[in-house]
Structure formats: C-alpha cells, structure tokens
C-alpha positions in Angstrom: 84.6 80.0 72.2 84.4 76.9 74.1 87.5 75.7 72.3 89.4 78.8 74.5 87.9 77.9 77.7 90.3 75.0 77.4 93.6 76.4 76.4 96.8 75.8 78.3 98.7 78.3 80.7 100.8 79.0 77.8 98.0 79.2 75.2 96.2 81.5 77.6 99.7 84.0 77.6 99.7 84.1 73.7 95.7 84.2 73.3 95.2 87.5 75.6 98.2 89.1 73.9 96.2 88.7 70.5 93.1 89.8 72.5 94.7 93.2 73.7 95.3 94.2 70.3 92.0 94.4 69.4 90.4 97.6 69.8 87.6 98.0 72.0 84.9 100.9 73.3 86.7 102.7 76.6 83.8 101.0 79.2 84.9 101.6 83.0 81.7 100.2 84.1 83.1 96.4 84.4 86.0 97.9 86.9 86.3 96.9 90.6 88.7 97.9 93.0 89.5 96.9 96.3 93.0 99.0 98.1 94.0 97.4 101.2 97.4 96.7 103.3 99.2 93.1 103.1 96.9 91.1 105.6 94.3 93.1 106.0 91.6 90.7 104.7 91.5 91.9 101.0 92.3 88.6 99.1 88.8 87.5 101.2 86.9 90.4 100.2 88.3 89.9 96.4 87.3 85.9 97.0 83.6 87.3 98.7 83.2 90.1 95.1 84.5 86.7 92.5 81.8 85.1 93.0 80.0 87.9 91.2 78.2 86.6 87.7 80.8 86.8 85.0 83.7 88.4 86.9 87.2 87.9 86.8 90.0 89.1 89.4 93.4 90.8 89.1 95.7 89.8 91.9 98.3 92.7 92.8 98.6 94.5 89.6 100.8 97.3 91.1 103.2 94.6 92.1 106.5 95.1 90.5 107.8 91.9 91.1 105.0 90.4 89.2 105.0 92.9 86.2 108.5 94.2 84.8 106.7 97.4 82.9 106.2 99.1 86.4 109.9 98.7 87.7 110.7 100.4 84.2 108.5 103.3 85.4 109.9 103.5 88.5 107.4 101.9 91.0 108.9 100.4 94.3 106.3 98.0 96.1 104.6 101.4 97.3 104.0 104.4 96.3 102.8 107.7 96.5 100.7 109.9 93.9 100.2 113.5 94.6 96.3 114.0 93.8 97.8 116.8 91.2 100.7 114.9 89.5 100.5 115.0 86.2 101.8 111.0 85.4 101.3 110.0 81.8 102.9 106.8 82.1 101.0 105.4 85.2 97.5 107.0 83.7 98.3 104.5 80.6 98.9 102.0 82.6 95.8 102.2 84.3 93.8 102.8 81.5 94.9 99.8 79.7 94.7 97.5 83.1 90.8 98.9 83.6 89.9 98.5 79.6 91.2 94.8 80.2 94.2 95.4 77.6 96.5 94.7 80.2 97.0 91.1 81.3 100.3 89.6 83.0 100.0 84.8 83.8 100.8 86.0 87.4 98.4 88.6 87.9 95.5 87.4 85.4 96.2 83.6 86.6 97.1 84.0 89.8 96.9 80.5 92.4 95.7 82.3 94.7 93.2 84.0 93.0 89.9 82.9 91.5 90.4 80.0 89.0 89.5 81.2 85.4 90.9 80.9 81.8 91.2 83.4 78.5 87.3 82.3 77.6 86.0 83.7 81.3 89.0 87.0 81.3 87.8 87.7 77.0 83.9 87.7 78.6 83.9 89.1 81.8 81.2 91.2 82.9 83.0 92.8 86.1 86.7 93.2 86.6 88.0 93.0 90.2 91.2 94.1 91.0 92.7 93.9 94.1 95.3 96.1 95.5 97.6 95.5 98.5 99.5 99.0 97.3 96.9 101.7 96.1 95.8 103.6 99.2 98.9 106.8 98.4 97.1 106.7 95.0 93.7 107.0 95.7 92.9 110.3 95.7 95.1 110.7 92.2 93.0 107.8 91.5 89.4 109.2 91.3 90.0 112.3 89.6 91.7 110.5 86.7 89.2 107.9 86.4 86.1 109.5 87.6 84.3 107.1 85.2 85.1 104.0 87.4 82.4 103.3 90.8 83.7 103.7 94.4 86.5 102.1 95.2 86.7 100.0 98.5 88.9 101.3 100.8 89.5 98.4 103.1 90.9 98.7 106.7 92.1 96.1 109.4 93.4 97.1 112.7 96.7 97.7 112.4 97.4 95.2 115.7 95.9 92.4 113.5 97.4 93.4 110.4 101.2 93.3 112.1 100.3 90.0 114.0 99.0 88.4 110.7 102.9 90.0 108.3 104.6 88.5 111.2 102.7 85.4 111.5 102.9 85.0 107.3 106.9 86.2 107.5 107.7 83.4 110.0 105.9 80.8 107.9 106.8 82.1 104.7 110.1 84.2 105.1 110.6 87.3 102.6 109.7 90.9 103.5 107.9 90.4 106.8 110.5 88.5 108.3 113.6 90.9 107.6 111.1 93.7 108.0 113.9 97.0 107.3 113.4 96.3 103.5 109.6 97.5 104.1 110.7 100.7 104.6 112.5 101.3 101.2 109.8 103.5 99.5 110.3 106.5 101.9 113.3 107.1 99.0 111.1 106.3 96.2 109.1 108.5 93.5 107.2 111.1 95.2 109.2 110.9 98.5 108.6 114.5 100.1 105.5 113.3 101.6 107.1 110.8 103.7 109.4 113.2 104.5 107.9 114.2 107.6 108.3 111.0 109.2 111.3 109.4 107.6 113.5 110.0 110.8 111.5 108.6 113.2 110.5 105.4 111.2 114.5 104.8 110.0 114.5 104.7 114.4 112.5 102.2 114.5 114.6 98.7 116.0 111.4 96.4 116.5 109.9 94.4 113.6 106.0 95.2 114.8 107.1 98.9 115.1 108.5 99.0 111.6 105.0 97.3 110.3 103.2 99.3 112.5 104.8 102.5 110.8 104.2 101.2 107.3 100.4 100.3 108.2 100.2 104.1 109.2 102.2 105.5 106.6 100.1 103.9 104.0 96.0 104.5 105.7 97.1 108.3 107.0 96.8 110.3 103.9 93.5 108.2 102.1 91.9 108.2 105.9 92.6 112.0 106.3 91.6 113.1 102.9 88.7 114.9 102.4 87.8 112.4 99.5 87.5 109.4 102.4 84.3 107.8 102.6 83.2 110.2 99.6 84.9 109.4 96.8 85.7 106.0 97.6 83.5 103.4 100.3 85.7 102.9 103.5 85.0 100.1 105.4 86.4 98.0 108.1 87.5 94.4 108.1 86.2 94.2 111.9 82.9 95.7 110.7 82.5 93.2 107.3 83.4 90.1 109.6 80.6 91.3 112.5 78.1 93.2 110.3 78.2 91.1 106.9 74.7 91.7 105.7 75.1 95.7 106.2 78.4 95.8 104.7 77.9 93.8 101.7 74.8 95.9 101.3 76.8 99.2 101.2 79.3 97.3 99.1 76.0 96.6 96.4 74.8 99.7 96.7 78.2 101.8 95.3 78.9 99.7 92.9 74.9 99.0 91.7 75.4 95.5 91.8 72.3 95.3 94.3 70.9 92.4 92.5 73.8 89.8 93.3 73.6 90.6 96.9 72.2 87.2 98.0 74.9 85.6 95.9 77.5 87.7 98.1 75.9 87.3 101.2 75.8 83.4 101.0 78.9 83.1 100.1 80.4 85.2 102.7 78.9 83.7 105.6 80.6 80.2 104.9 84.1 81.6 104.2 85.5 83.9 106.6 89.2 82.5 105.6 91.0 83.3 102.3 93.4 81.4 100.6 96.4 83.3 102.0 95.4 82.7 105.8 97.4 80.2 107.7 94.9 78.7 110.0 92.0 77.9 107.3 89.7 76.8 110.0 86.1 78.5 110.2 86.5 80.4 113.7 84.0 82.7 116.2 84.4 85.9 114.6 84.7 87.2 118.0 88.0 85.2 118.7 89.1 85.4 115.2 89.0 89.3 116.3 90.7 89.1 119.2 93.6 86.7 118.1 96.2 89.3 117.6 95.9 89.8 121.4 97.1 86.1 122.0 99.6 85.8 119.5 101.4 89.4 120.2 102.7 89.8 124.2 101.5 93.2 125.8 105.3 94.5 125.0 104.6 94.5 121.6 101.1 95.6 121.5 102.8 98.7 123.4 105.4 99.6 120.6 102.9 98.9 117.9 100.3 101.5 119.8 103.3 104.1 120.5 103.8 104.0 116.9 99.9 104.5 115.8 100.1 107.3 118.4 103.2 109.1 116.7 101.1 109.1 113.5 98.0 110.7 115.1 96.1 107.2 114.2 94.6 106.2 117.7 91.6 108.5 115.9 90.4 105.6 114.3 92.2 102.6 116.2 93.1 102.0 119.6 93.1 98.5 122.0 89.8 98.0 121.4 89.0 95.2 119.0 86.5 97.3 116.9 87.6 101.1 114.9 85.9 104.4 116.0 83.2 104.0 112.9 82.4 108.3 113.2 86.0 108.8 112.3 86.9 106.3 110.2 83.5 106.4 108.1 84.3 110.5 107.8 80.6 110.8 109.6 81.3 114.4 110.7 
C-alpha cells in the first residue's frame, strides 16, 4: 500500500477505476454531506470537516462540467428533485458516489480541495462531499438514503453570498460576471416548481438581483420544508464564524463524530479563510461579517432585499448582519 500513496495523477485515474470494480459491503456510515450556495462558506466548512482522521473530500460532485455522466442524464448546474420522483438514474449515481465507486481526477483530486492520493481515497474512514447544488434535492435526498447521517444544510446571508459571486466573477470572470446564464435551470428537468417565479426573475436587469433570486430560489424550498432542521442540521455561516465551539459541537453530535471535536475546533479557529476566498487574510469576524455592507452601495443592498422580499425570505434574513435563528433553525 505504500507503493499507491505515491502514484501519479495518471496512475491515481487508472488505480481507482480498478478499485471501483471491486465489490464491496453497501456502508453509508463513512458519508458526509455538506449543501450550500456558491460562496456561502462551504469549501471552509469542507476544509474545517477534512481534517477529520482518515477522511477524504469530494469537491462538487453534482457539477456537470466536471463529470460528463450527469449532462447525459440531464443535469444543468442546478436542479430540482421532487421529494416523490421516482429517478433511477440519479439514485445510481448517488449510490455509487456514497459506496465510493464513483471517483472523477477533478472531483476526487481537486486543487482546491484537500490534498490526498488513491492510498488515503482506497482507506478512508469518512467521505465528505461537498455540494454547492444539492439544497432542491434534499428532501428527495433523505428518504432515498435514510442510511446516510444528517446532512449539513449550510446558509450565508444572501447579501454576503451576492457580494462574494460578484467579488469572485470580477476576479475570475465566468458565470457571476455575465450573471443571465445563472438563471438557465428555471427550463431544466423538474421545472414546474420554478414556475411560479420564472416571470419575475427573467425581469430581473441587475446582476445582484439576478443572484439574489438564484440564492432564494435555491434555500426556499429546503428552508420551508418540513424536513428542515429535522432531517438534515441547518446552520448558519454567521453563526459557525461567531459561535464555533457550539456549532462544531452540533456538527459532532449528528454525525457521532464527538470524539474528533478538539481536532475540529483547533483547526477552525486558525482558518476562517478557504482556499477559494480572495482576500486570505485572518480578519475580525465581526468585520469579516459586515464586509458585504462596504463592498455593495445601499442601491444595491436595496434591489438584493426587494428581491429576498418577493420570495417571502426576509423570515430568515434581513439587513441585520446575523439570520433570525427561531426561523431558520425550524424552532417553532
């Protein structure tokens, strides 16, 4: 085995092939899932749950770009899953993916993801995946895989999320900076639930108000769903960066990994930065909070509100710089 731990890119591409083909017991009790929006914080929270003994991480494995076997099936870059759909294809898919018989170089060896080789993904005692396009599956989700713990539903005030695409979009270019292309999926597989909202977000002219409506689109249904907070943990990015110690507690607590928690909680406290922020600099939390109300002008904090408004989502998020936890937590 230690022979593998040094194998190439390309040797690790033809080594986990062989590896899927050898069957193995179904065992959910390795997976790990983390659903969150583009920016919200989840490539931190995925770095925070790496550092778990033995684990290994899944960077975007609903990302069709990445993995040509979900275009074939029909995903877009999001998509929606009626909790009753009967979907054969994407079940599959999942099962493989969870059972670790599913492995892609850009997803399994992703650079911005942890840094690990065939040897640790063949031995890994915990599989994290995180997803930047699960929350419209979630509910679908859990009743398929009942098996797997919690998953972490992971939310970031939509203000901050916007501020953040745009920030990235301008640095970066693609899909935050010519923004209409983010409204694609409201055509896509399982489209009547957008239907409701499909003229008002195709009148959208602003960049931040498109986002805005795609950050709402996305949280609405897992946030109003009975299941939230029940079936999965729902926490807040604002609540993880202020309340670490609580949070990563909860987090140990669903997933019964109570004994790492000093590994988690270290860890956490010295890196409050991912390797996808632009600014890698160890901030106040308080300001590091705050900054989307210095890097958006009040014009644009107004459109991104009037849209969170439209959706019924001031509930949870409004202009102040933490959610309302009773509603967002489901503490009725």
């Amino acid at each position: 085995m230690k022979i593998l731990s040094s194998i190439s890119y390309r040797g690790n591409k033809y080594g986990l092939k062989l590896y899927t083909k050898i069957p193995t017991k179904e065992d959910y009790s390795k997976v790990i899932i983390i659903a969150a929006n583009p920016r919200g914080g989840s490539t931190w929270l995925e770095d925070v749950l790496g550092r778990l003994r033995k684990s290994v991480c899944y960077y975007e494995p609903l990302n069709p770009s990445y993995i040509p076997e979900l275009a074939e099936m029909g995903f877009s870059m999001r998509n929606h899953i009626p909790q009753t759909s009967i979907e054969n294809d994407t079940k599959e898919y999942f099962k493989k993916l969870f059972l670790g018989k599913l492995f892609n170089n850009r997803m399994t060896f992703h650079p911005m993801s942890k840094k690990q080789n065939i040897y640790d993904v063949i031995n890994a005692k915990k599989r994290v995946f995180k997803f930047c396009r699960l929350n419209l599956m979630l509910p679908w989700l859990v009743d398929t895989f009942p098996q797997i713990a919690p998953p972490i539903l992971l939310l970031r005030h939509p203000c901050a999320v916007v501020a953040s695409q745009i920030k990235f979009g301008n640095v970066n270019g693609g899909g935050w900076k010519h923004v209409h292309s983010q409204l694609g999926f409201l055509s896509q597989k399982h489209s009547d639930y957008f239907q409701p909202y499909r003229a008002f977000c195709l009148s959208l002219k602003h960049k931040e108000e498109i986002l805005a409506a795609v950050w709402c689109l996305t949280n609405k249904y897992p946030l109003e769903h009975e299941y939230n907070n029940r079936r999965w943990l729902t926490i807040s990015y604002e609540d993880l960066l202020l309340n670490t110690n609580d949070v990563i507690n909860q987090i140990c607590s669903k997933l019964n990994i109570s004994n790492e928690f000093d590994i988690l909680v270290n860890y956490t406290s010295q890196h409050v930065a991912s390797k996808t922020s632009i600014n890698k600099k160890q901030i106040d939390k308080h300001l590091q909070l705050e900054s989307w109300k210095h890097s958006l002008s009040n014009q644009e904090i107004n459109n991104i509100m009037r849209v969170v408004n439209f959706f019924e989502m001031d509930k949870f998020y409004n202009n102040n710089l933490v959610p309302n936890y009773k509603e967002l937590y489901n503490q009725k």
